[in-house]
N, C-alpha and C positions, 0 to 999 in steps of 0.2 A: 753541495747537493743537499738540500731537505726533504725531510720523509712526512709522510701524512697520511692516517687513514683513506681520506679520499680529496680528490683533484677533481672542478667542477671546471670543465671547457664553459667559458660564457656566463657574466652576470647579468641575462635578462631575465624576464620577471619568472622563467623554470630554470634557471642557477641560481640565484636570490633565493627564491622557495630550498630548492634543496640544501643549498648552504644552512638557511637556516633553521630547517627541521635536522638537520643533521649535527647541528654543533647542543640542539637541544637533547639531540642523542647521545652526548658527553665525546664525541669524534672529534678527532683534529685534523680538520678541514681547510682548502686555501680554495677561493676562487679566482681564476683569468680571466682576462677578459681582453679581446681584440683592440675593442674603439679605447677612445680616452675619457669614456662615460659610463656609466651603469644605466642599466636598464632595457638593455635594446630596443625592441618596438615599444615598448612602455617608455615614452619619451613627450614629459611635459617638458614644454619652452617660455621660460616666464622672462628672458632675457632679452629676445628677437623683439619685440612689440611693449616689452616692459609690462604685460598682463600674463597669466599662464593660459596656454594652449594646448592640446594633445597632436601631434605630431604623428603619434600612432594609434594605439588604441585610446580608444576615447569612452567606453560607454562599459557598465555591468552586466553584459547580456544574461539571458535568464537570471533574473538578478535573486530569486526565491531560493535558487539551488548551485549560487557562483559562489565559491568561499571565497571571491575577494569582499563582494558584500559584508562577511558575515566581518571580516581583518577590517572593512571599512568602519562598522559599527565598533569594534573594539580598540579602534585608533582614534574614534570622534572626527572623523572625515566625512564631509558631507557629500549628498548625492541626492538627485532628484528623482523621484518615482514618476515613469514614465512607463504607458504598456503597449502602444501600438501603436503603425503607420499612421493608422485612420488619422491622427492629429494633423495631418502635415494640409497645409494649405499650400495650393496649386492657383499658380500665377503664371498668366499669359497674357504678353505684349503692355507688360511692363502694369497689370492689374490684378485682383486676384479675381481665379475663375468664378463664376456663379456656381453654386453649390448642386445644383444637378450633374454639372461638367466634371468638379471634383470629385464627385460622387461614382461616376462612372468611370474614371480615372482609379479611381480606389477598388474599387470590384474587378477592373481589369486585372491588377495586381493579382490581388486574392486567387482570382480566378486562375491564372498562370501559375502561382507555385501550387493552389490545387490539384489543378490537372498534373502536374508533375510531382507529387505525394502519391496522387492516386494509383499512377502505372509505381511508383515504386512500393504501393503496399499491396499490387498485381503481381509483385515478382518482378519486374522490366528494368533490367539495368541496361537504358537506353539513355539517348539523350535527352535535357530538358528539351533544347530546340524543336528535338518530333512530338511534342505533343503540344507546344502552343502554334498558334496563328498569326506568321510573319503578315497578313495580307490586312490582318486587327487594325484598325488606325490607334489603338492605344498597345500592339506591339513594341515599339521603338519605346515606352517606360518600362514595360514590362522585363526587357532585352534590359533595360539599364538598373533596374532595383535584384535582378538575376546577378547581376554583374558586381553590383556591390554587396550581394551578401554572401557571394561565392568566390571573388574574386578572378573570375574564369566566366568566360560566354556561357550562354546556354549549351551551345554547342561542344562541351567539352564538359559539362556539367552530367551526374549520373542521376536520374529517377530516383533511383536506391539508396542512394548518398543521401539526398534531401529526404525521403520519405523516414531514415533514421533519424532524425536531426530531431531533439526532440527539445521545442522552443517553448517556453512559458509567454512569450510576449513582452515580458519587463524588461526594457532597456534603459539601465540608469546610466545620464552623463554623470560625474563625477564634479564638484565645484572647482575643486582646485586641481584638478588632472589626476588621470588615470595614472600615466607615469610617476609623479608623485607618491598617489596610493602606493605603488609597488617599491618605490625607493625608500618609505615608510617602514615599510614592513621587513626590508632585507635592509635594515641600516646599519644593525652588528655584524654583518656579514662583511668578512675579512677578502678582499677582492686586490688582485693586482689590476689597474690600469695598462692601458697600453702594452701590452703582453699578449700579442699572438701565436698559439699554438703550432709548432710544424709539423712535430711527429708523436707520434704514439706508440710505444714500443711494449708489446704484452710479452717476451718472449723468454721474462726471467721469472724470479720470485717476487719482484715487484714491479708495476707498472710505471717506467720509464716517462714520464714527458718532456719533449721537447719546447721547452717557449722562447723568448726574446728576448729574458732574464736571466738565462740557463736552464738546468737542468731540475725537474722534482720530480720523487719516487712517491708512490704510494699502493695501497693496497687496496684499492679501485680507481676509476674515472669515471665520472659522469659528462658525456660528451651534450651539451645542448644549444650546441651552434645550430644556425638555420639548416636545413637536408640541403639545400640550393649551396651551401658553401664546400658541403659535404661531397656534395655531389662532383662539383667543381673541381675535387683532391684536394685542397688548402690543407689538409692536416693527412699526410701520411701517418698509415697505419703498418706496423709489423708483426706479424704477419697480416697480410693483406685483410678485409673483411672476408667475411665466404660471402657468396652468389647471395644467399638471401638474403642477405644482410646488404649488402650494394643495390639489390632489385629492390627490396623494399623503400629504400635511399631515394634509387630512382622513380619509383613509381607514387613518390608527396611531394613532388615540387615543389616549390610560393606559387601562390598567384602573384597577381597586381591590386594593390590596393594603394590611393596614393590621393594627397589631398591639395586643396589649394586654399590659401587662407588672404584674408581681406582687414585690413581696420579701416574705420571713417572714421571722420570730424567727431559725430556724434551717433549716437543709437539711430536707428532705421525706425523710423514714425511708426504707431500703429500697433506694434508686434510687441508682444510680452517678451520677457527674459528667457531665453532657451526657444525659441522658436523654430518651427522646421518646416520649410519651403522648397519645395519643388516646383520650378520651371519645365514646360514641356508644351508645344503647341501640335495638336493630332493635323491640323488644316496644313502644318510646315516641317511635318518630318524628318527634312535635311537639318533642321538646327536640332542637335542631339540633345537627351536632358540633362540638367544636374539639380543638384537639392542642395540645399544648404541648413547649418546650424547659423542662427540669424542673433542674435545679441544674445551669446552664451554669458546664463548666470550676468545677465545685467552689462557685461562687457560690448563695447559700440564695433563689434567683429560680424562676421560671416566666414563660414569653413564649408568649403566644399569638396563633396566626396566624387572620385573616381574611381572606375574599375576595369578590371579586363584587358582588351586588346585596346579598348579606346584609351585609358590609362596608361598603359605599354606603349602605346607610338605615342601620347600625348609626350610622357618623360625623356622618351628617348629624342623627341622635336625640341627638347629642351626647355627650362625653366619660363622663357619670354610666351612661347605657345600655349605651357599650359595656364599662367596666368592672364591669356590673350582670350581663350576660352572661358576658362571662368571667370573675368570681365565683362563678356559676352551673354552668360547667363545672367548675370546680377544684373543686367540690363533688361533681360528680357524677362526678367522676374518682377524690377522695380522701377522700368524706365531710365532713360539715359543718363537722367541728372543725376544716377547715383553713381558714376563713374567719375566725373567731378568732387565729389565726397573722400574719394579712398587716398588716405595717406599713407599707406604701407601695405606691402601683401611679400608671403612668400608661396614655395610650395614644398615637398617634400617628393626627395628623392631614395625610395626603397628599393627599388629597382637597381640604380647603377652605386646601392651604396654595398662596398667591397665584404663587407663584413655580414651583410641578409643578404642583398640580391632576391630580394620580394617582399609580398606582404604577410602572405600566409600561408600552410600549406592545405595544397590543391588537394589532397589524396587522405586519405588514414589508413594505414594498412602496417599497424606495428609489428615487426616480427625480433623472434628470438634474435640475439646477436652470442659474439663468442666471448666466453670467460673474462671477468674484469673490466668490461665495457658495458657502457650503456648508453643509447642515443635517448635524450629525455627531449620533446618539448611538446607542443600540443598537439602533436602526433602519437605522445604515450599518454600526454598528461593531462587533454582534454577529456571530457565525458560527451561531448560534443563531436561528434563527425565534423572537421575543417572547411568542408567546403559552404557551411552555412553559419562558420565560427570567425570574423576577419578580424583580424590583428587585435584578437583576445591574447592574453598572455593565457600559461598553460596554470592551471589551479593547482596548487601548492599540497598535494594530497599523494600523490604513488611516488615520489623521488625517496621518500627517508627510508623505507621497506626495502625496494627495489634492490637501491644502491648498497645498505647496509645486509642483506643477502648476499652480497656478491664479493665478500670481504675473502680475501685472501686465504685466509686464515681458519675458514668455516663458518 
């Protein structure tokens, strides 16, 4: 049995941070970790396509006030300065639209999470859904850019929640992956692999854990597994959590956030490096939209994003559906012959992968928990309300305080 100041459940990118604010804190730190990889959602794949991809988070969000930004800058890791949708060109039936069409396309956007800012700085914690216009013929983009940056429909989505969100507009992809960034930064970070948590045992002088290695004691835990695993029971707790502490659990679920990815022969004609393209025809509503990242950083790729309930049955229809779908887009985005073109695609299963079981969480609603414990991720660790934050890792700022407060010992 080894002892340790503190025990980090999960090395993704808010176990990574706390590991390593905490070992800067002179502690003797281990972290676990479930899969047989570091980094959780932070997961660039340079192996699958032999180019690196983001798998999960992909991009800087407010990137003026994200301390991975600032770890990016101090690691000499590149990223590109991007600030807003308005970029994205909109193609229909395999052309891009005329710039009045995109235009109106783009205010529709605006205009829907307006109205849903607005009733949440009324006070109205209601749904997005009751204040935009299903009857809109640019509804159905609206309903899908809602989707992807909440991970949750409109219809489950709060007024109040978004009207908190407080976004600068800077979205930077990252060159060589986000995941990376984050495996960068937590490189000294002492992690077991393949070491699944069972039990949690608070009920002595030091905190017990159970894992798949044996047994380690220490004089805190930082628990930063997904809430959805939590929620689940996968790691018995003794004594049980209290009520708030379970309700709080339950009330941040994951969304769905989940992608499909593409390579060709060669680059997509026409389109600079990092391009972003959204398909969506208002005359054929039944063909739902999606967008894509179109020759990232010069790579001959397309990545496209889902979300929601469309995302959630798409995954659960299994791997051939949702690349059947996103074939489907790229077609209606760039005409048929580019299906012809694609030599490889995957997509990404967060959903039915054992260890998240989603993408992100649905809710922020941090509450006190009991002595020696601490649930971290970007449900404590974000500055950002979740449901407008998707598969951001949690920023490396309140775990080293927190955790080291909570030491055994005083």
């Amino acid at each position: 049995m080894t002892d340790f100041d503190v025990v980090v459940v999960g090395a993704g990118a808010a176990g990574l941070s706390a590991g390593r604010r905490l070992m800067e804190a002179g502690l003797a730190v281990q972290v676990v970790e479930a899969a047989g990889r570091r980094g959780g959602r932070a997961f660039t794949d340079a192996e699958t396509f032999g180019m690196p991809f983001d798998r999960g988070c992909h991009w800087l969000h407010s990137a003026s006030v994200n301390p991975y930004r600032r770890i990016a800058d101090e690691l000499g890791i590149a990223y590109e300065s991007r600030r807003s949708r308005r970029s994205l060109k909109l193609c229909i039936d395999g052309a891009p639209a005329p710039e009045e069409v995109r235009q109106a396309a783009m205010d529709a956007i605006e205009a829907g999470f307006a109205a849903a800012d607005a009733a949440g700085e009324r006070g109205e914690d209601v749904s997005a859904l009751s204040v935009l216009d299903p009857s809109d013929r640019w509804f159905p983009l609206v309903d899908h850019w809602m989707r992807l940056l909440s991970a949750l429909d409109p219809a489950q989505i709060s007024t109040l929640d978004l009207s908190r969100y407080h976004d600068t507009n800077e979205n930077y992809p990252v060159e060589d992956g986000y995941g990376a960034l984050v495996l960068a930064h937590g490189a000294l970070v002492p992690v077991t692999l393949s070491c699944p948590v069972s039990a949690i045992d608070l009920t002595g002088p030091m905190v017990r854990i159970e894992t798949a290695a044996g047994t380690l004691r220490a004089r805190a835990v930082i628990v930063t597994v997904s809430t959805s695993v939590l929620a689940a029971g996968a790691i018995r707790f003794t004594p049980e959590l209290p009520a708030v502490t379970q309700e709080a659990i339950a009330a941040c679920p994951l969304g769905t956030a989940e992608k499909v990815v593409y390579v060709f022969d060669r680059l997509i004609e026409d389109l600079p490096a990092t391009s972003y393209v959204e398909t969506f025809d208002p005359d054929r509503p039944e063909r739902k939209p999606i967008n894509f990242t179109v020759n990232p950083f010069g790579r001959p790729m397309a990545i496209g994003q889902l979300g929601g309930s469309h995302a959630l049955g798409l995954e659960a229809d299994g791997e051939a559906a949702m690349l059947d779908f996103g074939r489907q887009g790229l077609v209606n985005a760039f005409g048929s012959d580019i299906a012809k073109r694609i030599v490889g695609a995957t997509a990404t299963h967060w959903v039915s992968d054992p260890f998240v079981r989603g993408a992100t969480p649905a809710r922020c609603r941090a509450r006190p928990t009991c002595g020696g414990i601490l649930p971290i991720r970007s449900v404590t660790g974000c500055s950002l309300p979740a449901r407008r934050c998707p598969t951001t890792p949690s920023p490396p700022r309140t775990a080293p305080i927190r955790a080291v407060s909570m030491r055994r010992d005083g």
